[in-house]
N, C-alpha and C positions, 0 to 999 in steps of 0.2 A: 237297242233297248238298254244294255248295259250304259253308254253314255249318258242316258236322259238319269238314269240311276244317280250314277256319279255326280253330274252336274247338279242334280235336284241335293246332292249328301253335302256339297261344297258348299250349297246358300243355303243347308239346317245349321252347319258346322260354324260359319260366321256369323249367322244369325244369332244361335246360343251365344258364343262369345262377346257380339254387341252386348248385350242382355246382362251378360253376367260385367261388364266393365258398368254397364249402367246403374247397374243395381249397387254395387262396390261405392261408387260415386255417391250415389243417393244417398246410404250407411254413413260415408264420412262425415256428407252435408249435414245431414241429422244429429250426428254430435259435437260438429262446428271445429273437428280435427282436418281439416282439407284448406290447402292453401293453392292458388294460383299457381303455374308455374311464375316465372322470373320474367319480366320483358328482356327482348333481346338489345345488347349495345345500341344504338347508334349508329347508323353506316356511314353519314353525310353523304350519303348519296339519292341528289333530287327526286321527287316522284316524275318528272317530267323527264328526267333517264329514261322512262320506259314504253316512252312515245316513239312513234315509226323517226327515222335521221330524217334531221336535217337538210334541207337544202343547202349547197354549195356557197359561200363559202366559210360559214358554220360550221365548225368539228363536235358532235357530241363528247361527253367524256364516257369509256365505257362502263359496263353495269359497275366492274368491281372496283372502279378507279377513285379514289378519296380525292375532294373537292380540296383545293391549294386556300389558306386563311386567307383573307382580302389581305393585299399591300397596305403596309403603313401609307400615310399621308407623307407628299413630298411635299419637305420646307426650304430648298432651296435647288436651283439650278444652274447650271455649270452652261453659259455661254457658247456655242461654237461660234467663231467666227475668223475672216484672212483666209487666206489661200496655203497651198504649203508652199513651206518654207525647205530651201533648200541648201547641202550642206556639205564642204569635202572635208575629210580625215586629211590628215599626214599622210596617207600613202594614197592619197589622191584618188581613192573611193567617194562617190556621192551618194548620197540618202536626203531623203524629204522627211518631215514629218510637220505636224499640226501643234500650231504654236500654241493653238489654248488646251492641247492635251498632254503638256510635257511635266504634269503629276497625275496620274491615273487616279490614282487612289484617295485623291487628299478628301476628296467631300465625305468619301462612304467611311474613312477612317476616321477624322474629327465627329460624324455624325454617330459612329458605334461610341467614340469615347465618350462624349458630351451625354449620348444615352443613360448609358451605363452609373454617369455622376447624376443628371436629372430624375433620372428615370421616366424618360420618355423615349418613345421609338417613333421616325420619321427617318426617311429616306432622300436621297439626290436623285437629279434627274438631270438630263441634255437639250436643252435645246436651241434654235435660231432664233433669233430676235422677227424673223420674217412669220414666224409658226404661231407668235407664241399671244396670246389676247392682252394681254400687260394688264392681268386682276390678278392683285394681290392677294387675292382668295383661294385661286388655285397655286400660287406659287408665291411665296412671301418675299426669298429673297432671292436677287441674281448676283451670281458670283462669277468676276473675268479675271483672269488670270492670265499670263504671258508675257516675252519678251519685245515684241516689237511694236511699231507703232499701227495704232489701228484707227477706225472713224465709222462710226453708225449711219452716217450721214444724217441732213434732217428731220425725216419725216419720222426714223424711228428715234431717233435722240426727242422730240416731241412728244410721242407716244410713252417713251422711259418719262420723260418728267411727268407727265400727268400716273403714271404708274407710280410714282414715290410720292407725287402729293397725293394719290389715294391710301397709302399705308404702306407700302414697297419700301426695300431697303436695298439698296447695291455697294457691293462691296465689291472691291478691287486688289491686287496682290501682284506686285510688281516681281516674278520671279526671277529669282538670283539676284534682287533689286535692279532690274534691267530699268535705266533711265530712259529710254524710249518709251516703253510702256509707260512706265509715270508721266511723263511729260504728256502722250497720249491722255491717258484717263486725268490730268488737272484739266486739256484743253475742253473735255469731253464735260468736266464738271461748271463750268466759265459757259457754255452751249447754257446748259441746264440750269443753272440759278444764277445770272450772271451778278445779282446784289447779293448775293450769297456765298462770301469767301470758302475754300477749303484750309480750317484751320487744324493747328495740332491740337489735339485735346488733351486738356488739363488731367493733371495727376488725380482730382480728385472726381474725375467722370465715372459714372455707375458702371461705363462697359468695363472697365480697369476692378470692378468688385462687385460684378451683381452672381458671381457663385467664389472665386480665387481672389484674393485681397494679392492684386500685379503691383508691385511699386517700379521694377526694372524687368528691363528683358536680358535676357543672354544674347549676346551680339557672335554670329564668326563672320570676317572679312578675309580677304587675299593677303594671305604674307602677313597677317598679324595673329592669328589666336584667337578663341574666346576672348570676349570681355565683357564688362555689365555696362550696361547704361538707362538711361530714362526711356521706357514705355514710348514709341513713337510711332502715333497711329492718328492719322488726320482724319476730319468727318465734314459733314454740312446737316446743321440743324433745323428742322421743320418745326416749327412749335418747340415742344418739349423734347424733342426725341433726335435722335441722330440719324437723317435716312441715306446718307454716303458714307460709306468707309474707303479707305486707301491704309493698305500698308505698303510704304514703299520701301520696306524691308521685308526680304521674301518670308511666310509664314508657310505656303503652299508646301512648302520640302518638309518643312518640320512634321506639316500634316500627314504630309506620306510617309513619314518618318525618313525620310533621305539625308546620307549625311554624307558631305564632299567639302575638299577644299573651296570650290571657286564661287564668285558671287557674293554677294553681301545677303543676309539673310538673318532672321531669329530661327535659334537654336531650340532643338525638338521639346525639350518641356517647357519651355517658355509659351511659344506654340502654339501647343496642343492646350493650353491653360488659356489663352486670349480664344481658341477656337471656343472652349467650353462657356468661355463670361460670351461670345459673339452668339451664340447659338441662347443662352438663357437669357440676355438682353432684348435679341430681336422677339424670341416670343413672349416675353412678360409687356414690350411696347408696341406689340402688336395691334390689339383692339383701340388702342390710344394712339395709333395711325391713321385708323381708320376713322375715328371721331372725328382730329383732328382737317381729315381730308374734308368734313362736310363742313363747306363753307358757311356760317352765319352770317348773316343780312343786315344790318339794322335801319329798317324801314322808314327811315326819316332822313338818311342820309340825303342829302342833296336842297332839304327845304332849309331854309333860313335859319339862324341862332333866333331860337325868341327867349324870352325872360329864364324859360327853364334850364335845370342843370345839365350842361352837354358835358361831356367825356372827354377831356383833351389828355394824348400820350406824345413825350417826348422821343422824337426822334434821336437819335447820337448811334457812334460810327460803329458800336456791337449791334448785336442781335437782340435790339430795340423789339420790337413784336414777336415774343416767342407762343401767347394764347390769345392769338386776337378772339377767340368765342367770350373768353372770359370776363371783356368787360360787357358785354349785352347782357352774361347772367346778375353782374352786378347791378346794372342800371333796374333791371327787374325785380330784385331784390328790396332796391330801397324804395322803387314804386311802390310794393307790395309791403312795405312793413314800417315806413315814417310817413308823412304830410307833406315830402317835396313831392316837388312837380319837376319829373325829368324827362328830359327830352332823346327820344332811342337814335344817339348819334355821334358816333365818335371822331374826331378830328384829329388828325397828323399831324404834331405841331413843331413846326422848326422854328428853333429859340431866338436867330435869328430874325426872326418876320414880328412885326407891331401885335399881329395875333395872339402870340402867347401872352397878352395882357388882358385878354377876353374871359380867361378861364380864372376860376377863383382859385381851384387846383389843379395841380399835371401831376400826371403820373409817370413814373421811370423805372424801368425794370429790363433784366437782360440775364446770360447765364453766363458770358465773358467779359472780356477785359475791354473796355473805351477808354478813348480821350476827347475829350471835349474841346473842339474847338478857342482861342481867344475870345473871338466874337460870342461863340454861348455862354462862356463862362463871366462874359461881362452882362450880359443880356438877362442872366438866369439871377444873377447877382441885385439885379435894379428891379428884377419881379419879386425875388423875394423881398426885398426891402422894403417893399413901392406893397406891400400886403399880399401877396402870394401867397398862397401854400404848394407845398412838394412833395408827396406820396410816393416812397417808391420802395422796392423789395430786393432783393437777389433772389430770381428765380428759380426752383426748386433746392433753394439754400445754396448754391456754385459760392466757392469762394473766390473763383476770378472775378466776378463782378463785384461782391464785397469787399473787395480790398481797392479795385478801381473807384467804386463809388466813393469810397472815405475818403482816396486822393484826389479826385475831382473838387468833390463836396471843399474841400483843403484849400483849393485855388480861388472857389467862388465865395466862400465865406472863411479868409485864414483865417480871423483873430478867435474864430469860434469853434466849440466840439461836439461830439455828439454827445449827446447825457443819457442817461436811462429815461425813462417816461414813467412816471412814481405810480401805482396803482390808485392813486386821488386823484390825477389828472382827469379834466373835465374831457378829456377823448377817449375813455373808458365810459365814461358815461352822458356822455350827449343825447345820446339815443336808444342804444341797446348797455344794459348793462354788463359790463364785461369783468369776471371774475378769474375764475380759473378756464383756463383752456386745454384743449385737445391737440395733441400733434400726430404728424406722420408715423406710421409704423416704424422707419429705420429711424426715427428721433428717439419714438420713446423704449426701441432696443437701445441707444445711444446715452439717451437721459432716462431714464424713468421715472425718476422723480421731479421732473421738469412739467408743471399745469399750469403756469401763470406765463401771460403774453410778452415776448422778450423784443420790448420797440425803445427804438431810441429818437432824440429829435437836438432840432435846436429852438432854442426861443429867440425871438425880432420882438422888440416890443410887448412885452406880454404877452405875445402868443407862438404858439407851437407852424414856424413856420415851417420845418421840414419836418417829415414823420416818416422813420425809415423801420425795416424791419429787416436781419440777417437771414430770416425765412421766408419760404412762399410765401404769399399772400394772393395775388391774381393768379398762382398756381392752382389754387384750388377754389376760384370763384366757378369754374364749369362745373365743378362738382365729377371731372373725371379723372379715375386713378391715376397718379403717375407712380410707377411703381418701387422709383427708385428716388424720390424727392424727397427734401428737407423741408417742410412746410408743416403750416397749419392744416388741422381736419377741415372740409368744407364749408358748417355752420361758421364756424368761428372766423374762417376768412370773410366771408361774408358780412357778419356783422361788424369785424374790423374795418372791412370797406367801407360798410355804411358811413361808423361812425365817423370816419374820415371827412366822409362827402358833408354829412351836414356839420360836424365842426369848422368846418370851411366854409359852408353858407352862412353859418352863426358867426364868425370871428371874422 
């Protein structure tokens, strides 16, 4: 009896006290003095934590374990490939090791610096060419590195080219400037683009200043010292953009920071300074790979030249075709905004062939150095004469082409020079009226007070038989960023094209 007691004293005893917190509660509600507790932190840990394990071979994380932040995005991948390599000491010990792992560190170190100065975070990765889907989407760039000679063979040397003409970049690094590996990656590059030389690239190339204004590197060799010299870093150009690199002076050590007598090599800040411009290059030309990679059509190819204006581009021994989209946007262009009648179809014209007499004008454009032929410089010489005109640019403003262009130009017309092209000239206003103009972001950090169109020409006869520009011009007929060009904004290319095309059908 005494228990039934007790137990019945124990639920009055808690009863009251619900009662009397309730009431308390009620009191505060009613003068609007009562707050909430606090929610509690945050735990990052899933509500799905709290479902029965997983099956095999799945690990749940436990209740109190904190979820790890997702991994940065990798932007570039380190190569394995070869067999080991094997090696004896002076006391006649042997050891192997893996030729494309003989800097551990260099990608995660240049990627922490380059961070650090960007302020972006992105990671390295490893892989086989056998593994790997070759989208540049998941992996931007592939980076090989090592001393000996190697070979992808076809099938994947194939699959890499259509990977760089979709927006991919490969870069190469001949460690301790081992000339097998180089000789290796030129033959590897000759596979891949064979009308696409591996050049040295010009002092005034964006990769040399798109974050470090590079004018030399720090060189060490064997038995000599430090010393400076010119920036020597070879590439192959896809359009606009560089999607091969070579250094066949090692960079890889610098990256890892290693410093030794032997091997030829750029010295640690040098370096780490070309790693930083390589890493802000390839991503600022990134989406402009991938434009670039989708081929444009122009759907009349293959029918007949009728009455309309067709698109002829001179061939010559540079990097003649560096936006093939961009002349389709212009043809479209002046469809859409004068009274000619053109024809969507562009022709390859080599100055040799009776053909380049078909077109009223050709266009020339490139971002390096040529030389023209005898036989074209006589050919171009009796077009222009004979009523031609000749439109042409230096491509995203390269001063290797402009300086080629003006010694060419020299051979085929000596007795004559470029002039300015006066703002009354009737190719300012043929068509579109053209006053002041718009230029590229690095022009008008460069000029800023630069709005008027900077062309120059010669006159044959009363009229403006060549019309050159030291700026883009078909640089910006796609209308897509290049982020490191010397050109006009995309209206005003445009309209400059036009008025080209129809002062050309007029004159």
């Amino acid at each position: 009896m005494s228990r039934r007691v007790a137990t019945a004293a124990c639920w009055l005893i808690l009863t009251c006290a619900v009662l009397c917190v309730m009431a308390l509660v009620a009191e505060r509600l009613a003068y609007g003095d009562w707050e909430p507790p606090p929610p509690p932190k945050p735990s990052r840990v899933s509500a799905s934590e709290g479902f029965p394990p997983l099956p095999l071979p799945v690990t749940p994380l436990r209740r109190t374990e904190k979820k790890r932040p997702p991994a940065p995005p990798a932007l570039i991948a380190k190569i394995r490939y070869g067999k080991p390599v094997w090696k004896t000491t002076e006391d006649g010990r042997r050891f192997s090791y893996l030729d494309w792992q003989s800097d551990t560190t260099d990608l995660h170190n240049i990627l922490q610096t380059a961070g650090s100065k960007l302020g972006v975070k992105y990671r390295s990765v490893e892989l086989g060419l056998e593994e790997f889907s070759f989208s540049p989407s998941e992996v931007p760039i592939l980076y090989i590195s090592g001393h000996h000679n190697f070979d992808f063979g076809d099938e994947l040397t194939e699959k890499l080219r259509w990977y760089l003409r979709d927006g991919g970049t490969l870069v190469g690094d001949a460690c301790c400037g081992a000339q097998p590996f180089t000789e290796s990656f030129k033959a590897l590059c000759q596979k891949l683009f064979p009308q696409r030389p591996l050049r040295q690239l010009p002092a005034d190339h964006p990769i040399y200043q798109a974050f470090y204004q590079i004018e030399n590197f720090t060189y060490q060799e064997p038995n000599k010292g430090p010393y400076t010299g010119a920036a020597n870093i070879y590439g192959i150009h896809l359009g606009c953009r560089v999607a091969v690199l070579l250094a066949p002076y090692d960079v890889s050590c610098g990256w890892a920071q290693h410093e030794h007598p032997w091997g030829f090599r750029v010295k640690a800040v040098p370096a780490q300074q070309f790693g930083v411009n390589l890493t802000s290059y390839c991503l600022a030309t990134h989406e402009l790979g991938r434009f670039l990679g989708a081929e444009k059509v122009y759907y009349q190819t293959g029918e007949p030249t009728r009455e309309e204006f067709v698109f002829g581009q001179v061939i010559h021994g540079g990097d003649w075709d560096p936006h093939p989209s961009g002349n389709m946007a212009l043809l479209k262009y002046v469809g859409a905004n004068s009274t000619m009648e053109v024809q969507f179809k562009r022709v390859n014209v080599d100055l040799r062939k009776t053909e380049a007499f078909q077109h009223p004008l050709l266009y020339m454009t490139g971002h390096d150095d040529f030389v023209l032929l005898d036989e074209e410089v006589a050919a171009l010489r009796s077009y222009l004469r004979n009523g031609g005109i000749l439109l042409a640019d230096a491509c995203c403003g390269r001063k290797d082409f402009d300086k080629a262009f003006r010694r060419e130009l020299a051979r085929v017309l000596p007795n004559h020079s470029l002039d300015q092209v006066p703002p009354s000239h009737p190719l300012l206003s043929v068509q579109a009226k053209i006053g002041k103009v718009s230029y590229s972001g690095i022009v008008k950090q460069q000029q800023p007070d630069l709005n008027a169109p900077v062309l120059e020409g010669v006159t044959l006869g009363g009229v403006l038989a060549v019309i050159y520009s030291p700026y883009g011009l078909g640089t910006q007929w796609d209308g897509m960023e290049r982020p490191f060009a010397r050109c006009y904004s995309s209206p005003d290319a445009l309209r400059i094209g036009m008025n080209a095309i129809v002062y050309s059908m007029t004159h």
